[in-house]
C-alpha positions in Angstrom: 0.0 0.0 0.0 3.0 2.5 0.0 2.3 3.0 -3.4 -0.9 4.5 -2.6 0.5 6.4 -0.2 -1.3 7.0 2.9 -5.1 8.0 2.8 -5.2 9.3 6.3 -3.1 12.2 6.1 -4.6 15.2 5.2 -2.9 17.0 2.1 -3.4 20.4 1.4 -4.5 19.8 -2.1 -6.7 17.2 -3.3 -6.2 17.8 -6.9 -1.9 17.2 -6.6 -2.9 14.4 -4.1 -5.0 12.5 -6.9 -2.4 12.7 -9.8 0.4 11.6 -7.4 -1.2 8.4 -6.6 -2.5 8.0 -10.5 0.8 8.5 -11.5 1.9 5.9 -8.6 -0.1 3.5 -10.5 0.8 3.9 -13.9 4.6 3.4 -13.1 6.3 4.3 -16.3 3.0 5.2 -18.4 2.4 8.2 -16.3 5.5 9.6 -18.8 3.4 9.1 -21.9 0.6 11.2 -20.7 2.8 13.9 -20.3 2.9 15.5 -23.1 -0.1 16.8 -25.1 1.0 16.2 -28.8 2.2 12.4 -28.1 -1.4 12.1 -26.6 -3.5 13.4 -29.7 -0.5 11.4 -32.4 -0.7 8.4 -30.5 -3.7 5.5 -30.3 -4.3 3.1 -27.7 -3.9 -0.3 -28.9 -7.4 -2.4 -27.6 -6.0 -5.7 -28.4 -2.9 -5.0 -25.5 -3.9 -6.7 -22.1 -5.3 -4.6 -19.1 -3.2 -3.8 -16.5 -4.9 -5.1 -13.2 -2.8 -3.0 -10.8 -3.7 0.1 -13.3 -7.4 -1.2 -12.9 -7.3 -1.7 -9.1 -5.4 1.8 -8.7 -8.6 3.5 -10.1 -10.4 5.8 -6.7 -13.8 4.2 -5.6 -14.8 7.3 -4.2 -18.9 7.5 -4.5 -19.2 11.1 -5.5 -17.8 9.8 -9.2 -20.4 7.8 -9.4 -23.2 10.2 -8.4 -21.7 12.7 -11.4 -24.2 12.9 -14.3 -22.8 10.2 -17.0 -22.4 11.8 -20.5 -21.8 9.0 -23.0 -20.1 9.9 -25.9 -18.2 7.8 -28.7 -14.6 8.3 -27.8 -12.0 7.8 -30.9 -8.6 5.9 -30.6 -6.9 9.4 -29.4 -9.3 9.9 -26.3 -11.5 12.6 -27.3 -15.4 12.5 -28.0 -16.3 12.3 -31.3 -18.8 14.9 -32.9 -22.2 13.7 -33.8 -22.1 11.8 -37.0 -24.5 14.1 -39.7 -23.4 12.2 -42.9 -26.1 10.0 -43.4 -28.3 13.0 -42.8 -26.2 15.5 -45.2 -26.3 12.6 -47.8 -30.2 12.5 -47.5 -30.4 15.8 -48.0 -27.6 15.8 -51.0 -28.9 13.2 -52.5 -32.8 11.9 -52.9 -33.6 8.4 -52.1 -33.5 5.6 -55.0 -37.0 5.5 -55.6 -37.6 9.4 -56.1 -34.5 8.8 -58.4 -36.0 6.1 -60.4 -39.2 8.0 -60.9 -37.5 11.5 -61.5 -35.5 10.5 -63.8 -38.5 7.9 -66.0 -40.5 11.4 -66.1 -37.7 13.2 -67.7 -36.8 10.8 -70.0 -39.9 10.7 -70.8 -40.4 14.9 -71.9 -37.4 14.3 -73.7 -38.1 13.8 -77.2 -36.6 10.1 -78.8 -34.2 10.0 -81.4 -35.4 8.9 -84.1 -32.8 5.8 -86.2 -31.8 6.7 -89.2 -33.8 3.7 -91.2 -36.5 4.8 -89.9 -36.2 8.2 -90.8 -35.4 7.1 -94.4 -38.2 4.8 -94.5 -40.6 7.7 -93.2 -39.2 9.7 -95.7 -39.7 6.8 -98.8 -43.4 6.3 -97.7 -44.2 10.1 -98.0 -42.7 10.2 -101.4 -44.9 7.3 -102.4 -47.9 8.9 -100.8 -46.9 12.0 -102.5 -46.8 10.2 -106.0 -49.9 8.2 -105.4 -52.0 11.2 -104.8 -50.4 13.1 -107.8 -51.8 9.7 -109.9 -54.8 9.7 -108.6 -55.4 13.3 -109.0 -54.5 13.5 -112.4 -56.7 10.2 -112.9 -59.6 12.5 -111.4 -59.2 15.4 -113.3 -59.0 13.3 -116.5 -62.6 11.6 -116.1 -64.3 14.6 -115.1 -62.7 16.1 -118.8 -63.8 13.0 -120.1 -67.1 13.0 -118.6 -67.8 16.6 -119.6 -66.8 15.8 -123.1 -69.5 13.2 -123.1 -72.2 15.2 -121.8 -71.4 18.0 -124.0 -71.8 15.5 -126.7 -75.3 14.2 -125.6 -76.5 17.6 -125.8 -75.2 18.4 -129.1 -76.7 14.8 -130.3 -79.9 15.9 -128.7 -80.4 19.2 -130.1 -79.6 18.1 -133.7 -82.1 15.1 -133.5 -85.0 17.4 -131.9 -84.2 19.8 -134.9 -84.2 17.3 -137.8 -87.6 16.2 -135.8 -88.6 19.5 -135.6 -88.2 19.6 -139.6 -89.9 16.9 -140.6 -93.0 17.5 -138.7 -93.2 20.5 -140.2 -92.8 19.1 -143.7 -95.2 16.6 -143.3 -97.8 19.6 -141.6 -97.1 21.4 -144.7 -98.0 18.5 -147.3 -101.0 17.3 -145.1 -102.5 21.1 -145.1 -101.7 21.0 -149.3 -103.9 17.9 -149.8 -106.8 19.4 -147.2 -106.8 22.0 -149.2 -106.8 20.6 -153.0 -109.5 18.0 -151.5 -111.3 20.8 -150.5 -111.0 23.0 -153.6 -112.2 19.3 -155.8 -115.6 20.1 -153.9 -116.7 16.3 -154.2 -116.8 15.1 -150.2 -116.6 11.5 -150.8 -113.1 11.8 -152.5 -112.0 13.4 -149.7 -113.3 10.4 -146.9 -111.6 7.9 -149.8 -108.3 9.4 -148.9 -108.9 9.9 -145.4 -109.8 6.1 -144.5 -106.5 5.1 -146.8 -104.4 7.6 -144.8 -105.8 5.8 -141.7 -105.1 2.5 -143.0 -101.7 3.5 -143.4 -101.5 5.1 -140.8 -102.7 2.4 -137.9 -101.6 -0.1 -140.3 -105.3 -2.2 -139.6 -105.3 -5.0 -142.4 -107.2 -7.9 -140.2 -110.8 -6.6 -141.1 -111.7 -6.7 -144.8 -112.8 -3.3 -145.6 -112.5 -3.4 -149.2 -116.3 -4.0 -149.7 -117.1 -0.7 -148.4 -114.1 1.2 -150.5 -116.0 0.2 -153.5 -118.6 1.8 -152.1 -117.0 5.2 -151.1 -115.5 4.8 -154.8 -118.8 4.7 -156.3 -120.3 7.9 -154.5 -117.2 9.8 -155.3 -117.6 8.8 -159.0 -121.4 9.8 -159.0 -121.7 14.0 -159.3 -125.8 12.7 -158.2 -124.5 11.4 -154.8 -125.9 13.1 -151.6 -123.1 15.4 -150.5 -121.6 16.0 -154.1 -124.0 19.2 -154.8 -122.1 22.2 -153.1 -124.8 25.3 -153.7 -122.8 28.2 -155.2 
């Protein structure tokens, strides 16, 4: 216990009391605590053994325990280590996977596709074929309405001269029908005149099953006779 030193005396100061007996019982590792820059370069090894006097040396006063305990996360040189923020600086700097994913679908998808080149040469081939298929069928168009006005220009003209040359010769056959009214009428004998009508309607209706030649003997006979009732026209 003489390295302890004795705990009954009184000693004017605590504080140089305490670090004579701790550096009592760290023997020659007291020197390495000396100095502050060999404390901060220098790390504790964790796999060296304990030292049970070292251990045993520490005070068991109560009032240490009855302190307010502060834990903190010491590092290899004895001094606590700050707060780890970089997982929440990285959250920050950098969104999470899935807002990545979908940020980065959604602007792939604004941004306009490239089009390959064979298909921008086979877009370009279909549009010249469109092109030449609607200048075909446009001319094809244009040449059957010609065609088709042509025709019913024609059918016009057709009609017109056949209504004239019908116009014509009704009035031709008018005027030769009025000429024989009237020399029938000049001739003054009535029956001559119903011989030639019932001949123009034979020939005209073209009535040959009913024998009628009985009774154009008998018309021919009163036309002949100047005596017949109807041939006396009183001047």
């Amino acid at each position: 216990m003489s390295d302890f030193g004795d705990f009954n005396t009184p000693s004017e100061d605590p504080t140089a009391d305490f670090l004579a007996r701790e550096r009592a019982a760290l023997g020659e590792d007291a020197d390495f605590f000396n100095n502050d820059t060999d404390l901060i370069s220098t790390s504790n090894d964790l796999t060296s053994p304990v030292n049970l006097a070292s251990a045993a040396s520490l005070p068991t006063s109560p009032a240490i325990f009855e302190s307010p305990q502060i834990h903190h996360q010491t590092t290899d040189i004895g001094f606590p280590a700050q707060p780890d923020n970089s997982f929440t600086t990285f959250e920050t700097n950098y969104p999470k996977a899935e807002e990545l994913e979908t940020s980065q679908a959604f602007h792939k998808a604004l941004l306009p596709e490239e089009e390959p080149e064979t298909v921008r040469q086979w877009r370009e081939k279909q549009a010249e074929i469109i092109a030449q298929r609607d200048a075909e069928a446009e001319a094809k168009k244009e040449e059957k309405i010609k065609h088709a006005r042509e025709e019913i220009d024609k059918f016009y003209e057709d009609y017109n001269d056949k209504k004239q040359k019908a116009i014509e010769e009704n009035r031709e056959r008018e005027e030769v029908h009025q000429k024989s009214i009237e020399q029938v009428a000049s001739s003054g004998n009535i029956w001559e005149r119903v011989v030639k009508e019932v001949d123009a309607t034979n020939a005209k209706t073209g009535y040959h099953s009913h024998d009628v030649s009985r009774m154009k003997e008998l018309m021919v006979d009163l036309k002949r006779d100047s005596k017949a009732p109807g041939n006396i026209i009183e001047a």
